[in-house]
C-alpha positions, -999 to 999 in steps of 0.1 A, spaced: 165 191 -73 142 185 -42 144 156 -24 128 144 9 158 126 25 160 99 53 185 109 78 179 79 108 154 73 123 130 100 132 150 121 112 143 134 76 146 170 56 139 182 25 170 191 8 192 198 -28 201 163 -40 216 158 -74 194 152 -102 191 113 -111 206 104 -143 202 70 -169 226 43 -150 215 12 -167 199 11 -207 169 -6 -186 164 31 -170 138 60 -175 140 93 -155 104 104 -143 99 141 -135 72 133 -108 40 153 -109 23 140 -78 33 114 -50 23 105 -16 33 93 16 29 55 26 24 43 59 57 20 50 75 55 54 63 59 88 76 24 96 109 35 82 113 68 101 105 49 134 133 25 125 114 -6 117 130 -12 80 168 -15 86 179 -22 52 164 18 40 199 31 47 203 70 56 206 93 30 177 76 9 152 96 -11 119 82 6 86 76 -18 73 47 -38 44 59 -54 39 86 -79 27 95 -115 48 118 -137 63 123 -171 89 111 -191 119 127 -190 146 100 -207 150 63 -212 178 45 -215 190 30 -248 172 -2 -239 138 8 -231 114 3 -259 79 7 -246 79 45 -238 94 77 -245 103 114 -234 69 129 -228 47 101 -221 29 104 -187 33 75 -164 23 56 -134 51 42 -111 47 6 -100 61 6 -59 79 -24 -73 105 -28 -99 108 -58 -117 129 -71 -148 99 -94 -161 124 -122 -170 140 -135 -137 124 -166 -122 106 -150 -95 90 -126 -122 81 -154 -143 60 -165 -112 47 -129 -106 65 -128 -81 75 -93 -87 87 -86 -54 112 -108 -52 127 -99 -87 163 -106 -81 174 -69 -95 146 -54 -88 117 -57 -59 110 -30 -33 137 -5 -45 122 25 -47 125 47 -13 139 20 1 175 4 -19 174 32 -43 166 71 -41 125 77 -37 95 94 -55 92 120 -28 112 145 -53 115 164 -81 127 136 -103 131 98 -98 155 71 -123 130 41 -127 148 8 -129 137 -22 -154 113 10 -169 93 -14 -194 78 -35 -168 76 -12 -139 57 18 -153 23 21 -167 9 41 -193 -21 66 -178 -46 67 -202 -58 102 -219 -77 124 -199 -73 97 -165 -76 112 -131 -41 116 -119 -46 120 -82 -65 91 -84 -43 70 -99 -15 77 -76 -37 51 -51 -25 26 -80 12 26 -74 10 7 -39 -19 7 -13 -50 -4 -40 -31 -34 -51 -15 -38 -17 -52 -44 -2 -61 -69 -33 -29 -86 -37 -20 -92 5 -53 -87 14 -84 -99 -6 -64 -123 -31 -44 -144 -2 -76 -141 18 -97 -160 -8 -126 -141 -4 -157 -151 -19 -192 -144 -23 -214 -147 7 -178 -148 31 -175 -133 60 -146 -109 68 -128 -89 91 -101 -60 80 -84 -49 112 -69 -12 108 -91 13 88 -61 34 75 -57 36 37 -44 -1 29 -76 -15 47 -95 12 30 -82 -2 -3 -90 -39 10 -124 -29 18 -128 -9 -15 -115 -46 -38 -132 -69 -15 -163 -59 -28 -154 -73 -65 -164 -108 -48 -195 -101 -29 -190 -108 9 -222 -106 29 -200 -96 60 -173 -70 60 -164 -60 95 -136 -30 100 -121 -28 132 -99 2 145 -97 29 174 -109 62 155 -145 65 151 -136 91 120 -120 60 99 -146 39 110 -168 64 94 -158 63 64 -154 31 62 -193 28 61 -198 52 38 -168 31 16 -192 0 20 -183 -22 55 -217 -36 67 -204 -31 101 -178 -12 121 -162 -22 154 -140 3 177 -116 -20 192 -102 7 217 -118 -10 249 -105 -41 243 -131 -63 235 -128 -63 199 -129 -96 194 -161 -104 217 -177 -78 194 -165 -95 159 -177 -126 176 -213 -114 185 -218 -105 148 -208 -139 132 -231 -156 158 -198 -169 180 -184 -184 147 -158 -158 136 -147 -148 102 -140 -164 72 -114 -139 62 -91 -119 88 -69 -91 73 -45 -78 92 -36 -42 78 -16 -23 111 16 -44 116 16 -42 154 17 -73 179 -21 -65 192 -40 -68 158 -23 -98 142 -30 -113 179 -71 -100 174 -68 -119 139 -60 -151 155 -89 -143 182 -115 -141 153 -104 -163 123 -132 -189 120 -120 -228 120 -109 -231 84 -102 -194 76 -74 -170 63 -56 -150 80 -43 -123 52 -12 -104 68 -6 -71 53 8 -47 79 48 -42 76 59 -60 110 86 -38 131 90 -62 162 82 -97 167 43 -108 171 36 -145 188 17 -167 171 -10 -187 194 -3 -225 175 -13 -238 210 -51 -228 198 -48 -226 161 -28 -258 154 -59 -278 155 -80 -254 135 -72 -254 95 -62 -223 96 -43 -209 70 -21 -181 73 -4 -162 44 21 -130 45 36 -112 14 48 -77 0 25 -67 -31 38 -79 -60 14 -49 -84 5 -72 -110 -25 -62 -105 -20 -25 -116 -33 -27 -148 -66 -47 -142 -71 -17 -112 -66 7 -136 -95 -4 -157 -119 -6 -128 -110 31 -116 -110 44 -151 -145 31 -162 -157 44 -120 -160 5 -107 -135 20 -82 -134 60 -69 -98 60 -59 -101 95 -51 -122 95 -22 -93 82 -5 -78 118 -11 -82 145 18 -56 167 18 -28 183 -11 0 200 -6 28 209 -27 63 193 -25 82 225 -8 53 219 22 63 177 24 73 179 60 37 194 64 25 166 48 40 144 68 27 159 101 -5 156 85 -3 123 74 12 112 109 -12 125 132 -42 111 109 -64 108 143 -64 147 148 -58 158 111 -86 129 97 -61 125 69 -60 91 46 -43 97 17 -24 131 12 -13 138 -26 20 159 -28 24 182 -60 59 183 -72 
C-alpha cells in the first residue's frame, strides 16, 4: 500500500509499505477514505517530537471503512464507515476511567506517532471499540475529518481548560486551524470579546467571517498594547495559546487579566520561560494538555444538525498519490492560504 513515511527530520516520502494486519483481538483495519495533515506533523518533520521514531506512517486523523476487526471487537464490523479518534484509548485503564484518554496506559497519542499513521492506504486501529466512531448516514465526510483532532483539540485544550463563559473576554493567539476550531466552540458559551491574534491578515480574515469580534496582527510587535487597548487596559479573561513557539505563550502572559486562564494548546518544540516574577501575584491559572477527544461524539452532533460548519475550514483536496503536494501546500499556508487540506486515499 501507500504510505507517507517519516524518514528524520525534514525528511519524508511516500512509499510501498506492507499492508497493516489484526495484531491484537482489540484491533480493526480501516481502509482510509480521506485524511489530513496536522500542524503536529509539521512539528515532527522539524524534529520537535523525538519519540515519532523514523520509519513511522505519519497521520492521526481520518474517516474510512471497515476492513476487519479483531476477534474481540464487538461494536463494529467489515463495512461500517468510521471516524478515527487521534487518540486510542482502552476505556478501562485508570487514566480512561478519568477521561483521561491520553494518557491511556496502552493507548494515547499512537497513531502517526508510536504506531504507523492515517496518511495511507490503510491504518490497524488499536482498542477499535472506544477509538472509532460511527459516521452517521448521509454525514459529510470531509467535514467530519475536522472531528478526529483539531475541533476537539480547540474545545478540550482550549475553550474547556479556559473556562469560558458568557460575557468573558478572550484572546486565541495563532489563527491556523486549531484556533480556528477554538474560535468556532468558543462560541457555545457566549463571550462578548473574542480577540484572534496572528501575523497573516488572510487568517485574520477569516477569522471574522468565523465570528472573532476583533482581529489583531501581532507582526509589529505590539500585540499586546493592542489586546490591551480593547479590554480598556484590563486584559483577557481567557488567553489561548494555539502556535507552540516561545513568543506567543510569552504574549499570553502579557495579556491574561488578574485572575484569568491561560489555555496552552500549541505542541512546544523548545523551552518557553515563564514570567512568575509578574504573574506569581496574579491568580493566574495556567493549564496545558493533549486532547483527550471525548468530546467527539457531542461535536458530532453539533456539526451534523449545522450548529458547527466544519467544512469551511476546508480549502484545498488532493488525492493521496499528490501528499507531498499537500504538504507544500499545507506548509506554506501564508502563500497558499491553506487551513485544512483533505487528502483522498
Amino acid at each position: 500500500m501507500k504510505a507517507l513515511v517519516y524518514n528524520g527530520p525534514g525528511q519524508k516520502n511516500l512509499q510501498e509499505r506492507p499492508k497493516p494486519v489484526i495484531e491484537a483481538g482489540t484491533d480493526a483495519i480501516i481502509q482510509i477514505t480521506r485524511t489530513t495533515i496536522c500542524g503536529t506533523d509539521l512539528h515532527i518533520l522539524k524534529g520537535d517530537v523525538a519519540t515519532c521514531l523514523p520509519g513511522t506512517t505519519l497521520g492521526h486523523e481520518g474517516v474510512g471503512v471497515v476492513e476487519s476487526v479483531g476477534a474481540g471487537v464487538t461494536t463494529f464490523k467489515p463495512g461500517d464507515r468510521v471516524l478515527i479518534s487521534c487518540i486510542s484509548a482502552c476505556g478501562r485503564c485508570e487514566y480512561c476511567r478519568k477521561s483521561m484518554y491520553s494518557h491511556c496506559t496502552t493507548g494515547g497519542w499512537l497513531l502517526g506517532h508510536r504506531i504507523n499513521g492515517t496518511q495511507a492506504e490503510f491504518v490497524r486501529i488499536p482498542h477499535a471499540d472506544t477509538s472509532l466512531h460511527p459516521i452517521p448516514p448521509g454525514a459529510d465526510e470531509e467535514a467530519l475529518v475536522m472531528l478526529s483532532d483539531i475541533l476537539p483539540t480547540g474545545f478540550e485544550c482550549g475553550v474547556l481548560n479556559g473556562k469560558i463563559s458568557p460575557g468573558a473576554s478572550v484572546a486565541i493567539v495563532g489563527s491556523g486551524p486549531i484556533g480556528l476550531a477554538a474560535l468556532l466552540t468558543a462560541q457555545f458559551y457566549a463571550p462578548a470579546t473574542l480577540i484572534m491574534v496572528d501575523i497573516d491578515d488572510n487568517r485574520l480574515a477569516v477569522a471574522k467571517r468565523f465570528g472573532a469580534t476583533h482581529s489583531v496582527n501581532s507582526s509589529a510587535g505590539d500585540a499586546a498594547r493592542q489586546v490591551m487597548a480593547l479590554t480598556g487596559g484590563r486584559g483577557v479573561d481567557t488567553a489561548i495559546e494555539a502556535v507552540g513557539i516561545p513568543a506567543t505563550f510569552g504574549l499570553c502572559q502579557d495579556i491574561v487579566a488578574p485572575g484569568g486562564t491561560i489555555a496552552n494548546v500549541g505542541v512546544h518544540g523548545v523551552k518557553a520561560d515563564l514570567h512568575l516574577e509578574r504573574l506569581w501575584s496574579h491568580n493566574v491559572t495556567i493549564t496545558t494538555g493533549l486532547v483527550d477527544t471525548f468530546s467527539i461524539p457531542m461535536l458530532l452532533k453539533t456539526v451534523q444538525s449545522k450548529r458547527i460548519d466544519a467544512a469551511q475550514l476546508i480549502t484545498h483536496r488532493f488525492k493521496l498519490d499528490n501528499i507531498l503536494q499537500a504538504y507544500d501546500t499545507f506548509g506554506k499556508a501564508a502563500d497558499t492560504k491553506a487551513l485544512k487540506v483533505i487528502i483522498e486515499a
